[in-house]
C-alpha positions as CSV (number, residue, x, y, z in Angstrom):
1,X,-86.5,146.6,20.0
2,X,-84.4,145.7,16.8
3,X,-85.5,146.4,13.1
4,X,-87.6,143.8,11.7
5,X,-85.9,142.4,8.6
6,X,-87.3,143.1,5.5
7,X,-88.1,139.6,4.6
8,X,-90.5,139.9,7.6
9,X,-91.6,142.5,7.2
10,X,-92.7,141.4,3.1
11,X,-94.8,138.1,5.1
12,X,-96.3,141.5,7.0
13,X,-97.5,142.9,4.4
14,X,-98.6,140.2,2.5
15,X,-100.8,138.6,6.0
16,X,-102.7,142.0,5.9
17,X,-103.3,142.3,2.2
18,X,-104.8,138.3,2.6
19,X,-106.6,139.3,5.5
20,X,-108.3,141.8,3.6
21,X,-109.3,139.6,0.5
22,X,-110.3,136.7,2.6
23,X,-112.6,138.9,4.3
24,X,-114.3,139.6,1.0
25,X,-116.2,135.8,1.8
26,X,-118.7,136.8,3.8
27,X,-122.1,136.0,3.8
28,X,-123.4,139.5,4.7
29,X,-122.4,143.0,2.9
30,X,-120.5,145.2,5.5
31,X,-120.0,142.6,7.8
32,X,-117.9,139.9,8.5
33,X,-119.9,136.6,8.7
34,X,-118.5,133.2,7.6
35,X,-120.2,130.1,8.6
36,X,-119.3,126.3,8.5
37,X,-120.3,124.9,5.1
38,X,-121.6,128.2,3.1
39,X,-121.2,128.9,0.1
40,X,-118.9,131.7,0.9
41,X,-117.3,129.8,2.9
42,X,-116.3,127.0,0.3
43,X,-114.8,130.2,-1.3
44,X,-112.5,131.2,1.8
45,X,-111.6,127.3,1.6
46,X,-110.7,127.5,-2.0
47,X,-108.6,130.8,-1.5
48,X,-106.9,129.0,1.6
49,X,-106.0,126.2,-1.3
50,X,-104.7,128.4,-3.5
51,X,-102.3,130.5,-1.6
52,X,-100.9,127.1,-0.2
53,X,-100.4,125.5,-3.7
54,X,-98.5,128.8,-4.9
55,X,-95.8,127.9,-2.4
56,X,-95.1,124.7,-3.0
57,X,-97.4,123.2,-0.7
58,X,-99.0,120.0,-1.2
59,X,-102.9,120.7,-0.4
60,X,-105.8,118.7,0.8
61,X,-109.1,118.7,2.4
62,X,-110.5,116.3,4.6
63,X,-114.2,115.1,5.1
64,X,-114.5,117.9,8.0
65,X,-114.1,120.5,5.2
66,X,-110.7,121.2,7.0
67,X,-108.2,123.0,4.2
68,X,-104.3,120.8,4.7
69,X,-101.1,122.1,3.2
70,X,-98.1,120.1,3.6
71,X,-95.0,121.3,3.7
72,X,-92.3,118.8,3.0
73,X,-89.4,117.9,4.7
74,X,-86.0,117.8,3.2
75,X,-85.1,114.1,1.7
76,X,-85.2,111.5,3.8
77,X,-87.0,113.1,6.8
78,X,-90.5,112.8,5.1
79,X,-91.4,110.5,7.5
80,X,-90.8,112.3,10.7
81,X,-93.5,113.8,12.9
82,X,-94.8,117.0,11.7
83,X,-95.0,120.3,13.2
84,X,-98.6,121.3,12.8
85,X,-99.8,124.6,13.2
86,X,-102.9,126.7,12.1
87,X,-105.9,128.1,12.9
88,X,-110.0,128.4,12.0
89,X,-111.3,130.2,9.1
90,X,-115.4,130.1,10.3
91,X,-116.0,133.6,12.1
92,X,-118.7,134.8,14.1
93,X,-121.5,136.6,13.1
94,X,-120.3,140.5,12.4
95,X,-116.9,139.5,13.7
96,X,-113.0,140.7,12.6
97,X,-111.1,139.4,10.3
98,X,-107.9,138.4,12.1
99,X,-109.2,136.1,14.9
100,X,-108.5,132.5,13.4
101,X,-107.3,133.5,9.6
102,X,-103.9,135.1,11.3
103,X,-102.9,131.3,11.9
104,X,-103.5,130.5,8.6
105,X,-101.9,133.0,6.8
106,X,-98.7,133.6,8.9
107,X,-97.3,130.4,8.6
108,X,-98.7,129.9,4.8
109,X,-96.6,133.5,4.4
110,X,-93.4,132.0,6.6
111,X,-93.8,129.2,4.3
112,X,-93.8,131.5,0.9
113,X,-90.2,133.0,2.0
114,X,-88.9,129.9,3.2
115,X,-89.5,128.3,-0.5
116,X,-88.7,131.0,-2.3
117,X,-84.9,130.5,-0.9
118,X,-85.3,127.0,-0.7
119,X,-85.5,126.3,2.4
120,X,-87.0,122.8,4.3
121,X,-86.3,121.5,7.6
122,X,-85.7,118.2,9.1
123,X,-89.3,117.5,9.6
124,X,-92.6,118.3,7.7
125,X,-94.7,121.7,8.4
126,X,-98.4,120.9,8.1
127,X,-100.7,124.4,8.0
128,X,-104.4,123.1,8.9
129,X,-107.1,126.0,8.4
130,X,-110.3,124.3,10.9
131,X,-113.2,124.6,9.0
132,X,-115.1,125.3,11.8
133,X,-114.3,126.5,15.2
134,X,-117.0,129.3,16.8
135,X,-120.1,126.6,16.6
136,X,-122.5,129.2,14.7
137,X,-124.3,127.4,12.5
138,X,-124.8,124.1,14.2
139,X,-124.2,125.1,17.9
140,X,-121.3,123.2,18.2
141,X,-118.0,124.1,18.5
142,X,-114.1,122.8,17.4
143,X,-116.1,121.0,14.8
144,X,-112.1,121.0,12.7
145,X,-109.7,120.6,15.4
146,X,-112.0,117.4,16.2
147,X,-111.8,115.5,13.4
148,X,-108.5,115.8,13.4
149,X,-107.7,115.0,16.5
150,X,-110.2,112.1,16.6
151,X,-112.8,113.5,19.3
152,X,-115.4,114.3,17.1
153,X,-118.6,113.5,18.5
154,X,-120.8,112.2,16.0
155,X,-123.7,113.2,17.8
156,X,-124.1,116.3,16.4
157,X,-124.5,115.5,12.8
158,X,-127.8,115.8,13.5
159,X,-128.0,119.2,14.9
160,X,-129.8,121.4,12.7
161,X,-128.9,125.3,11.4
162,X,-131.6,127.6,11.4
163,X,-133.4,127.4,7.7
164,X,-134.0,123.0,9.6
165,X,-131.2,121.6,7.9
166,X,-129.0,118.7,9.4
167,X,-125.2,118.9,9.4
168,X,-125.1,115.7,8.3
169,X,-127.0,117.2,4.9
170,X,-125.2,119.7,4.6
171,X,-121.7,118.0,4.4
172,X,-123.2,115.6,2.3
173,X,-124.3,118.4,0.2
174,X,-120.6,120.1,-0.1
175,X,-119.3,116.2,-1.3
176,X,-118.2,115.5,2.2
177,X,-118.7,112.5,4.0
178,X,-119.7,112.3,7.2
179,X,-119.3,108.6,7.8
180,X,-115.9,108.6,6.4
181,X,-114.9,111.0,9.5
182,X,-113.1,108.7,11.6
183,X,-110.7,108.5,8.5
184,X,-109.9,112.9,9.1
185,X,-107.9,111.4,12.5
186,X,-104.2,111.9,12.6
187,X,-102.2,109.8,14.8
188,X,-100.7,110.5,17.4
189,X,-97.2,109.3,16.2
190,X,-97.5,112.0,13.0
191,X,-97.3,115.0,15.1
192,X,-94.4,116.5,17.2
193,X,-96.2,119.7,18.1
194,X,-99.1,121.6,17.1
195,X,-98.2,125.4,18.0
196,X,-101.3,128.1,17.0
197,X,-100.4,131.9,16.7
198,X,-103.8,134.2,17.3
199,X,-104.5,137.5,18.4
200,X,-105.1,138.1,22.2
201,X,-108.6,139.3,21.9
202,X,-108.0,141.0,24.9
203,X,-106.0,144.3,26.3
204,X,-103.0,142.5,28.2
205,X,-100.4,143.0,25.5
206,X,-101.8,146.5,24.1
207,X,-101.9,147.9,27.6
208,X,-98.2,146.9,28.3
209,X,-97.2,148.0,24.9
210,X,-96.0,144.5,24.2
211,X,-96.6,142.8,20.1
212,X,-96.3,139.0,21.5
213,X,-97.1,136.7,24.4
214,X,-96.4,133.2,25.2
215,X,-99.3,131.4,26.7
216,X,-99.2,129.5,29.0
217,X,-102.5,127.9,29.3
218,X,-105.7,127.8,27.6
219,X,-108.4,128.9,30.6
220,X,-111.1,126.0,31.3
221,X,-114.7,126.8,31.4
222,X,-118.0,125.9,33.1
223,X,-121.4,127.5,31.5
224,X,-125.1,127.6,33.1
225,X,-128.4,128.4,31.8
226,X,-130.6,129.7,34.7
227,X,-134.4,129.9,35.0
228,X,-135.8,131.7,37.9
229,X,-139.7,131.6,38.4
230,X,-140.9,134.6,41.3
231,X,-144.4,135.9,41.5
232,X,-145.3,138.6,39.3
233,X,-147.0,141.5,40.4
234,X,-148.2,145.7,40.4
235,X,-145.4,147.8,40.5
236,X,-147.3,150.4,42.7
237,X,-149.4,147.6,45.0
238,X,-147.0,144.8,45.9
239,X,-145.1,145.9,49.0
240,X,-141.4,145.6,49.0
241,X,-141.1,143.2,51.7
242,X,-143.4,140.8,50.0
243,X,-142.4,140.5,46.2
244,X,-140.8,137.6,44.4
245,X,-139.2,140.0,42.2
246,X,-137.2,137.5,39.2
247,X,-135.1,140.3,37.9
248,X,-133.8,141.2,41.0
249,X,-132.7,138.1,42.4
250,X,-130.9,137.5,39.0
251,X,-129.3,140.6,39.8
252,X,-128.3,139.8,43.2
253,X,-126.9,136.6,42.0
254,X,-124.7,138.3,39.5
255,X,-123.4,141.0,41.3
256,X,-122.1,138.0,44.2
257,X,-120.4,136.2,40.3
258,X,-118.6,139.6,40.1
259,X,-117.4,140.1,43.5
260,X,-116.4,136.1,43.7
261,X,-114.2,136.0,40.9
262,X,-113.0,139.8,40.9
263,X,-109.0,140.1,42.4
264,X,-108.2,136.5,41.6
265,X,-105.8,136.4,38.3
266,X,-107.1,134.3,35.3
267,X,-110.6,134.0,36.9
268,X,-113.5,136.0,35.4
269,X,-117.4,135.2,35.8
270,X,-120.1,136.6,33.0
271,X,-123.6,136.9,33.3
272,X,-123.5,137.2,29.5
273,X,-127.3,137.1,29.1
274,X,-130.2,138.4,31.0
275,X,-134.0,138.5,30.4
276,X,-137.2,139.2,31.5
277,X,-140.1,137.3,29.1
278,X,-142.9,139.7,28.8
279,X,-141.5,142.7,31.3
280,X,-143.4,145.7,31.6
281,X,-142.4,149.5,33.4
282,X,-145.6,148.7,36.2
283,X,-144.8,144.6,36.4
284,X,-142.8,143.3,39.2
285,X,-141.2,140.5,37.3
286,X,-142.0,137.3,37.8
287,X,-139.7,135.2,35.6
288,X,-136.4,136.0,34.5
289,X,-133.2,134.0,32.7
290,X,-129.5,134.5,32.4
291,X,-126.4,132.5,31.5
292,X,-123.3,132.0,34.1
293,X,-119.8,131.6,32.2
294,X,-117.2,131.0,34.7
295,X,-113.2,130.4,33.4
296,X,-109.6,130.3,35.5
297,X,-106.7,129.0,33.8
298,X,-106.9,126.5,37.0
299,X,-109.4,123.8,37.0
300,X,-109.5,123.6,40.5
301,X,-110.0,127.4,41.0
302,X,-112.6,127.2,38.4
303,X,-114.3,124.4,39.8
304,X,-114.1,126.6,43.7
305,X,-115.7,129.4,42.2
306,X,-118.3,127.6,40.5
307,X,-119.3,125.5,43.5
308,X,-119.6,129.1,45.7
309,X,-121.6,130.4,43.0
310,X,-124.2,127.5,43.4
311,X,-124.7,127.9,47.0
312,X,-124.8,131.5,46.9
313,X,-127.7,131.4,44.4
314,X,-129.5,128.6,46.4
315,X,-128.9,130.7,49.5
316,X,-130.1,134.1,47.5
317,X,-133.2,132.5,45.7
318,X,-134.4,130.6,49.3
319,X,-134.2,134.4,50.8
320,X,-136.1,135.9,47.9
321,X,-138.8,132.8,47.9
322,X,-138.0,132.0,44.4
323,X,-137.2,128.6,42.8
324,X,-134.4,127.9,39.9
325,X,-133.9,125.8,37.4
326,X,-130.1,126.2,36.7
327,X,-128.9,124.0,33.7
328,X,-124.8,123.0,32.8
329,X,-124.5,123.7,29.5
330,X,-120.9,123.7,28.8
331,X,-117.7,121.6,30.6
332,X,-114.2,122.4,29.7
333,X,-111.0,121.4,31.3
334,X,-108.1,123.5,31.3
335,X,-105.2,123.0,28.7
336,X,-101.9,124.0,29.7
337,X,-99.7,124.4,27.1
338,X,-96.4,122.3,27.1
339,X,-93.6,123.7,29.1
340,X,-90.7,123.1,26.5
341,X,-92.8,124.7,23.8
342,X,-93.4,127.5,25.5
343,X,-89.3,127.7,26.1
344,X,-88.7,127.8,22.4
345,X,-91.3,130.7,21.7
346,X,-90.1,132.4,24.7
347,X,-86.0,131.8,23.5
348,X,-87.8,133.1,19.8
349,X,-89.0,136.4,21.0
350,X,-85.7,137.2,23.2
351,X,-83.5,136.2,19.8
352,X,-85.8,138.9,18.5
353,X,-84.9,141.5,20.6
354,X,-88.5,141.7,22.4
355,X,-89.5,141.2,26.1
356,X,-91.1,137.9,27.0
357,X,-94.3,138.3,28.6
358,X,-96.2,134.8,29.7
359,X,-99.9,135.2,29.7
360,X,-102.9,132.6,30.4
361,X,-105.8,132.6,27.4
362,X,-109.3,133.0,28.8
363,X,-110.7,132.2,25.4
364,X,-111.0,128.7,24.0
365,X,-108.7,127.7,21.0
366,X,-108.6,125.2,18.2
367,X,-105.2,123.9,20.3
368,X,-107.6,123.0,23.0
369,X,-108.8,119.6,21.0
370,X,-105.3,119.3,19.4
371,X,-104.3,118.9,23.0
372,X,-105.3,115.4,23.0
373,X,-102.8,114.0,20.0
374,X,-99.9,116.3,20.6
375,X,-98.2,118.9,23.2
376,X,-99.5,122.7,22.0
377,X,-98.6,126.1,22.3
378,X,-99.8,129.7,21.4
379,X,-98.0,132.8,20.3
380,X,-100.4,135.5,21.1
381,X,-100.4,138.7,18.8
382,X,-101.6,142.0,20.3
383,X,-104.8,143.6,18.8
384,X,-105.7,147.0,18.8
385,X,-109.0,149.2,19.9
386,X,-108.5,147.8,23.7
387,X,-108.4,144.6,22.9
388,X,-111.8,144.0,20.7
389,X,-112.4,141.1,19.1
390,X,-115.2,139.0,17.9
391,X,-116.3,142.4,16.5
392,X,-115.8,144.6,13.3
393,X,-113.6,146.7,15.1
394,X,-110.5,144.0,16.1
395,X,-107.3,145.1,14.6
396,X,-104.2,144.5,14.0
397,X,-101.1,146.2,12.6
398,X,-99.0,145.1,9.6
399,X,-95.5,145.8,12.0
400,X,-97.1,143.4,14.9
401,X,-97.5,140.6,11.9
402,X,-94.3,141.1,10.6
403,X,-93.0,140.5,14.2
404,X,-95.0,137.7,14.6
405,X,-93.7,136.5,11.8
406,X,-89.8,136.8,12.7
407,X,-91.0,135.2,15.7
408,X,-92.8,132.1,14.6
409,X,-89.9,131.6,11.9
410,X,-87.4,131.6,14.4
411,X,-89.1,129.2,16.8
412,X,-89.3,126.9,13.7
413,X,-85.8,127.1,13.1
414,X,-84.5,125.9,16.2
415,X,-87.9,123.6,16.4
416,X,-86.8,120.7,19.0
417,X,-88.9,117.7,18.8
């Protein structure tokens, strides 16, 4: 691998040292939590604002609450479709501090060298930070990456946090608008590309040593609630032959969701949540609940998987003799990300001496709603502590963001609309 130049590695540097400070917005002590429309949160916007402006950005915020610094073209290209890029700034509750703000603050640092020397380029650069992405507060999700790409659904400015208050009150609250949202919509027309970088949150790159990753394709998704209702019982009378036992059908049934999508590439299956209301050590239970996530980068191995999984479980629970109730909570198709883009940060990396390494992304990303104005793509950064994220313990180092860096400056250099 060659040397990183110092000028990348400076934008390395400085991405850690913001990550560090914009983690100082949270809304508990020792942890990282930063939800849509808090007060900390406002802060984090206002920091976002700040560190655009210094480099000759020209910043605005949109009735989302999404944070916009425009890059300008050089004269007489201000009027050519942008390249967009960007990330969230909402977190999860106790989460890291890279996942989202690293494609904020990369291209904002890109940005900082570029105007130092004076650089522009033939089109704009637009850096969006989403206001809100991980759907804690109001239990929906993208709520940024909507607006702008004019799929907001309006029906959830009524859903409430959990102190009762409305989303709708709350942006109102913050000097949003909520009715004005239709006007946070870019066109089509205004965008050439929108092109996120993120950390994996997962252990391909770390495992095969490797600082980036081109994706190729944003994994679709397909969530359940399940509600089984057996017959509870004695743990010492009940025979075995006759119980109704809830728990252990829901057991059954996720052990067959780990055998059905285990040795298939790209396809994973989580029982992410399982419980028994009211168990006891002596009760054979006789109600139990659990959630099904199933992704593939494939919709139609997705959508395979997920109708085996059905039948299995109505095969398992007529067997056991007890009913479900099993409810879709969640439908996502599959994004792919756009063939020539994926090209140019694959040519990026190889210019930078590094191997190219294509790899699918089972988590959803802000470039998943952006996929309806404009092709996307991902750079994928590699994250330490086998691949943790959504945790305290994700990491990063500063050599992998100076990389990224290098990376993502070259890919805009040789940008092709």
């Amino acid at each position: 691998m060659k040397t990183v130049p110092e000028q990348y590695r400076s934008c390395g540097q400085e991405i850690m040292r913001r990550a560090d400070v914009l983690a100082g917005h949270t809304e508990a002590a020792g942890m990282m939590t930063r939800t849509y429309l808090t007060p900390v949160h406002h802060a984090a916007a206002q920091q976002l604002s700040e560190w655009m402006s210094a480099v000759g950005m020209q910043v605005r915020r949109d009735d989302a609450g999404n944070v916009i610094g425009r890059y300008e073209a050089t004269p007489g290209h201000e009027n050519a479709p942008a390249l967009a890029t960007g990330s969230h700034f909402d977190t999860v509750r106790n989460g890291g501090k890279y996942d989202g703000n690293l494609g904020i603050l990369l291209p904002v640092s890109c940005i900082g060298a570029w105007h130092r020397e004076g650089r522009r380029f033939p089109f704009p650069i637009e850096v969006i930070g989403f206001a809100e992405e991980e759907g804690v507060r109001f239990k929906a999700t993208l709520l940024g990456s909507r607006a702008v790409a004019g799929t907001f659904d309006k029906g959830v400015l009524d859903n409430l946090d959990e102190e009762g208050n409305s989303m709708r009150d709350v942006m109102r609250a913050a000097g949003f608008n909520p009715d004005r949202l239709d006007a946070s919509a870019w066109p089509a027309a205004a965008v050439a590309a929108f092109v996120e970088v993120h950390i994996e949150q997962g252990p391909l790159l770390l495992n095969e040593a490797l600082p980036v990753g081109v994706v190729t394709a944003i994994s679709g998704a397909t969530r359940f609630m399940a509600e089984l209702q057996g017959l509870a019982g004695h743990a010492g009378t009940v025979p075995m032959h006759m119980r109704r036992d809830a728990a252990m059908t829901a057991a059954e049934i996720g052990l067959y969701i780990e055998q059905r999508c285990s040795g298939r590439p790209g396809l994973v299956g989580t029982m992410g949540i399982m419980e028994v209301p009211n168990g006891a050590a002596n009760v054979v239970p006789g109600s139990a609940r659990f959630s099904i996530d199933i992704r593939a980068g494939q919709d139609a191995e997705r959508e395979d998987a997920v109708a085996d999984v059905e039948a299995e479980i109505a095969r398992i629970c007529a067997r056991r003799n007890v009913s479900i109730t099993l409810r879709k909570t969640h439908q996502a198709g599959s994004v792919p990300c756009a063939e020539r883009l994926q090209q140019q940060l694959a040519n990026a990396i190889d210019a930078c001496g590094l191997p190219v390494r294509h790899l699918p992304s089972g988590a959803g990303h802000d470039a998943m709603a952006m996929a309806a104005i404009a092709d996307v793509a991902m750079l994928f950064v590699r994250c330490g502590n086998g691949g943790i994220s959504h945790h305290p313990d994700e990491i990063m180092t500063e050599e992998d963001a100076a990389i990224a860096a290098q990376v993502f400056s070259r890919f805009v250099d040789n940008f092709a609309a």
